[in-house]
C-alpha positions, 0 to 999 in steps of 0.5 A: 592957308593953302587951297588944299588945306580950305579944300580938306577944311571943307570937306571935314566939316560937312562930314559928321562925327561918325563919318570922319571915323571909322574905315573903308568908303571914308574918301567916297563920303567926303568927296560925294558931301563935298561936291552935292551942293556944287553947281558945274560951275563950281566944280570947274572952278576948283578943277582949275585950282587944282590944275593950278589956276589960283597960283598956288600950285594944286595938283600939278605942283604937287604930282611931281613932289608925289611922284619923287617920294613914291616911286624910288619905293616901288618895285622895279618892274611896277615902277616901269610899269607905272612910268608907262602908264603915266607917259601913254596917258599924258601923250593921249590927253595931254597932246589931244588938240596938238598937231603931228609937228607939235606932237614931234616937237614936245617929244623931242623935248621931253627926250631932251629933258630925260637925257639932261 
């Protein structure tokens, strides 16, 4: 069993009959029920294992599997939009603790890689 499916095991199971039905604020409800007993610590933990920590992939193996399905269905002009987005926001947070030169380097592979 992968990490996602204990995760939504988890979260399915401390929602009642009635929260599982019905529309609208589901997601809301089973992340609140899903992280009230959670220490920090805990919450870390499954932040890691979402970014991969565990060896199972989490988030980051997912992502991209997510963006080759979503975005050939996307309008054009939205999908640039939404490329943009996306580039402006790892550059920002993912290069927060980075030097100018190391900044340069990973754009000059990240231009490389578009060009391959």
């Amino acid at each position: 069993m992968g990490m996602m499916d204990r995760v939504m095991g988890i979260m399915m199971g401390r929602m009642s009959k009635g929260e599982k039905g019905g529309k609208g604020g589901m997601m809301g409800k089973m992340m609140e029920k899903f992280f009230a007993d959670m220490t920090a610590e805990d919450k870390q933990k499954m932040m890691g294992m979402m970014g991969g920590g565990e060896g199972e992939g989490g988030m980051m193996g997912m992502m991209p599997q997510c963006l080759k399905v979503m975005l050939p269905n996307m309008p054009q002009e939205k999908r640039i939009d939404f490329m943009l987005e996306i580039v402006a926001t790892l550059m920002e947070h993912g290069c927060a603790d980075m030097s100018n030169e190391e900044k340069e380097d990973l754009v000059a592979k990240m231009i490389e890689k578009v060009n391959a």
